[in-house]
N, C-alpha and C positions, 0 to 999 in steps of 0.2 A: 204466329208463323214467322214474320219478318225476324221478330227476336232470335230466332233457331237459328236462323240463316246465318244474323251474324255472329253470333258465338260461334257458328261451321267457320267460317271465316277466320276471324280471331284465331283459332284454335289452325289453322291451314297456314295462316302468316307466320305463329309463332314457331311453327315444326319448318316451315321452309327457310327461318331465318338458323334456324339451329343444325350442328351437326348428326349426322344419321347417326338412334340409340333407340332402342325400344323402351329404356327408362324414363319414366315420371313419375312425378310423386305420385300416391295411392289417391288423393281427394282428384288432384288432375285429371288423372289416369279413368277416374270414375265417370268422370263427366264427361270428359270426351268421348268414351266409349257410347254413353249415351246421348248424347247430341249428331256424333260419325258415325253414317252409316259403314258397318264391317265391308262393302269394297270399296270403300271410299280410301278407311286407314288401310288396307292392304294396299292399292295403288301407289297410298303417299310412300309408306315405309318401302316399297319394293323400288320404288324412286329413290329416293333418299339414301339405301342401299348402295343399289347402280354407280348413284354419283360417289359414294365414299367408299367403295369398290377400286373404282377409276384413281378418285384423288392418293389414296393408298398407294396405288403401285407408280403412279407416275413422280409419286415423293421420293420414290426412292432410288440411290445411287447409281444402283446398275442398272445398264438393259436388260431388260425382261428376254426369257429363254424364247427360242420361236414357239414352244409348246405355250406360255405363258402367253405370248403375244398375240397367239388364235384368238383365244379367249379376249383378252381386252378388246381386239380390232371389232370383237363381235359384239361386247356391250355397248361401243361406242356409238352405233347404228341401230339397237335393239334393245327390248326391254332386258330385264333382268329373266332369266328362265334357272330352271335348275341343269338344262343340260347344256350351256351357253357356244352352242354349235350351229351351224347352218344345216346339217344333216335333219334336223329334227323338221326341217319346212317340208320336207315332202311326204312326211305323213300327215291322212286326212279319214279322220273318224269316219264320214259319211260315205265312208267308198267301203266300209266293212259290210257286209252279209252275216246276216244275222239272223238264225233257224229258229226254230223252236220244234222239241222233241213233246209231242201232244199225248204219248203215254206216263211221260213221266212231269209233263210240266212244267217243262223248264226251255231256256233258251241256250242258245249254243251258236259258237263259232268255231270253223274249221282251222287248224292247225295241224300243218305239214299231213293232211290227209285225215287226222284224227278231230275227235267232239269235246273240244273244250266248253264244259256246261259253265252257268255262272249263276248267282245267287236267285230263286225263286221271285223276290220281290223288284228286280232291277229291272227298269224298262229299255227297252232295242236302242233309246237313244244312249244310255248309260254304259249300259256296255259297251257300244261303240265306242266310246270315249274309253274305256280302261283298255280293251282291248288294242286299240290305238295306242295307249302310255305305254303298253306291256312293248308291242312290238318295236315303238321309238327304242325303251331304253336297252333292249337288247340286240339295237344295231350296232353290225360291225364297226361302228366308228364312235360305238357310247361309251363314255365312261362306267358305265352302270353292265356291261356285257361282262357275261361268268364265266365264258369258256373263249378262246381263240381257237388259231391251229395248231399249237403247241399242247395248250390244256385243255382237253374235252375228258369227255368220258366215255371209256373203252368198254370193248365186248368185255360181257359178265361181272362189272364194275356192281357193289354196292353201295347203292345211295342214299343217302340221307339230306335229305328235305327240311330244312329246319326253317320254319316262317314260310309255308308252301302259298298259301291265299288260295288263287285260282289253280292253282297250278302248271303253270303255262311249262316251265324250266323241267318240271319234272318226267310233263307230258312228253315233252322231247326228247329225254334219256330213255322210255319205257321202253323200247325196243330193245336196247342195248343193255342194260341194266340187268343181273339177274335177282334183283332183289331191290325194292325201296318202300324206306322206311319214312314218312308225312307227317311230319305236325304241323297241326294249327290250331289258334287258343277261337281262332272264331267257330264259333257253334254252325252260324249260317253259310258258311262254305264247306261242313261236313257234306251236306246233300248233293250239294256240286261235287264236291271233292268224290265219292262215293261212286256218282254216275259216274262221271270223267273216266275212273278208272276199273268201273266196271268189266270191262274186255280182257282187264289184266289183274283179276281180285286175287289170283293165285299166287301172285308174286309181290304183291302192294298192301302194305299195313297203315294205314291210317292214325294217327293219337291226336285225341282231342284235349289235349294239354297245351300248358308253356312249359320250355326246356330250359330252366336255371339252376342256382344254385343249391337248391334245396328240393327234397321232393317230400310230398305232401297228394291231397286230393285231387288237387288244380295245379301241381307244380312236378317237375322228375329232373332231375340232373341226367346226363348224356351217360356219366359213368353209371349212374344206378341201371338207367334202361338198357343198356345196351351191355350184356352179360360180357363178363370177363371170358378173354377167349373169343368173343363170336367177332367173325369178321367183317368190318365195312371197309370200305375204299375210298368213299367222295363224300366229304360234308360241305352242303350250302349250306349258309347260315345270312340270313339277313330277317332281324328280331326288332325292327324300329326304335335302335336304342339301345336296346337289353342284350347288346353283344358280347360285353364285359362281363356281365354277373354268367352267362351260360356259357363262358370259357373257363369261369373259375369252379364250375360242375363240369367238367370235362377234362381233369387234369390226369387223367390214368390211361384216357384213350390219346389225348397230345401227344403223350409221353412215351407210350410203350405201342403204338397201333401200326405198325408198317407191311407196305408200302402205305400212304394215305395221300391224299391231296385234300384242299379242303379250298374253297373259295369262302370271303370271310370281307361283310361288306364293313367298311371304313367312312363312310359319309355322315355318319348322325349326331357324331360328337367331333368338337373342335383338335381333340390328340387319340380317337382312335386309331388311324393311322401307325402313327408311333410306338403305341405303347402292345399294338398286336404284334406288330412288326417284328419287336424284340421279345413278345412271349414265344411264337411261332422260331426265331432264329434259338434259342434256347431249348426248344425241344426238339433242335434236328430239323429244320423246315430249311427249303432254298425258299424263296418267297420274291414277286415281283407284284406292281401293280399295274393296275389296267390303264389304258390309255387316257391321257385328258384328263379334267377338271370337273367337277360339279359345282355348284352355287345351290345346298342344301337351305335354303331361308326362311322356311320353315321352322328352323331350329331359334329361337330368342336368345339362346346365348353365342349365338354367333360371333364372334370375332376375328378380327384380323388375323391370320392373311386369307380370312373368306374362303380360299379354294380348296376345295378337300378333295384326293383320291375319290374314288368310287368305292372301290374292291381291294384287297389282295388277295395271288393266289401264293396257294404255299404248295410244294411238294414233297416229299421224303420216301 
């Protein structure tokens, strides 16, 4: 046992003398994994982060924008988070209420008066927590919010839900919406998904697909499902990742769909951002993004300059 310890050790001096990088060599990389306990190495790296975060911007020439400098003031005092804001302190999972509907088995929390159900297997402490993440990041002051006062979604809007999970975004248009259209590739939030929207099955289509660039059994491009001619309004898209391949199956609805808006998340990769920016300004899109910064760290390939948009939206 003492042996373990010092190899933790060893392995703890040599990551805090070096700068922050998730590479190692493949033998290293093995052992440490198996020696470090997994929140052990995510403390250290989410450390080591933080600091090379800081050293980043303070290297550099110019002062930081005030928008920029919310952000740093707050890593300076704080761990590293993905929404690097003080808004996020005043929510607290254990103040949520948490039902459960005893005919169909499942739990639920209320949302703006309605039953948002959540997966069959997840315990009241669990969802407390997601439900808690859900409402954080779509606070007025989150990087991660879809809509402002500017861009919501209007009476009779068709929506499209693309990456739905629980459905929290969509449960909040149904009123408004005269038509939406739900994907999701997890099988285990159909049933949720299902109930949820039970009250409104007349107007709410469900696919239990992924939306990219090919369609197949388990796969459909946007252009294929969505018939030439038919009309939508509002595409969310937020695909953990996969937002680039299901923009390049959707080049007939970009191109020719008006009026449109689309919210279209920008956080998973280091130049999404950019390179939607200029698909979206190319096909007729005004486009702006959402407020603030994220710190996605999650992501391994992460690099400099670390702060990524959240969102953009576009209109046309």
């Amino acid at each position: 046992m003492s042996t373990d310890f010092n190899k933790i050790n060893l392995y703890l001096y040599r990551i805090e003398k070096t700068e922050y990088s998730p590479v190692m060599s493949i033998s290293s990389s093995q052992i440490y994994r198996i020696i470090v306990p997994k929140f052990i190495r995510k403390r250290i790296l989410a450390k080591k982060l933080r600091l090379a975060i800081l050293n980043y911007y303070d290297a550099l020439p110019e002062a930081p924008s005030t928008e920029l400098k919310t952000v740093l003031d707050y890593l300076r005092t704080n761990p590293i988070a993905v929404f690097p804001y003080s808004f996020q302190n005043k929510y607290n999972p254990e103040t949520i209420e948490v039902f459960k509907d005893s005919k169909k088995g499942l739990r639920y929390v209320m949302l703006e008066g309605k039953k948002l159900y959540f997966k069959r297997r997840w315990s009241k402490k669990r969802i407390q927590h997601s439900f808690n993440e859900l409402t954080r990041e779509q606070d007025p002051q989150s990087p991660h919010r879809y809509l402002n006062d500017q861009f919501k979604i209007e009476e009779g809007e068709v929506l499209v839900d693309i990456g739905v999970a629980e459905g929290n975004f969509a449960l909040g248009a149904v009123e408004k919406a005269s038509k939406l259209i739900l994907f999701e590739t997890d099988k285990e939030w159909i049933e949720a998904l299902n109930a949820t929207f039970e009250p409104w099955k007349d107007k709410v289509v469900i696919v239990n697909k992924f939306v990219s660039d090919v369609t197949n059994n388990t796969n459909t491009t946007l252009d294929d499902y969505i018939a030439a001619g038919e009309i939508i309004s509002f595409l969310k898209i937020d695909v953990d990742g996969a937002e680039s391949r299901l923009l390049s199956g959707c080049k007939r609805i970009l191109a020719d769909q008006m009026p449109l808006k689309i919210a279209l998340c920008t956080y998973h990769k280091n130049d999404d951002e950019k390179e939607f920016k200029l698909l979206l300004a190319k096909n007729g899109f005004e486009t702006s993004h959402s407020n603030g910064f994220m710190l996605f760290y999650y992501d391994k390939k992460m690099k400099a300059p670390y702060l990524r948009r959240g969102l953009i939206r576009g209109v046309k």
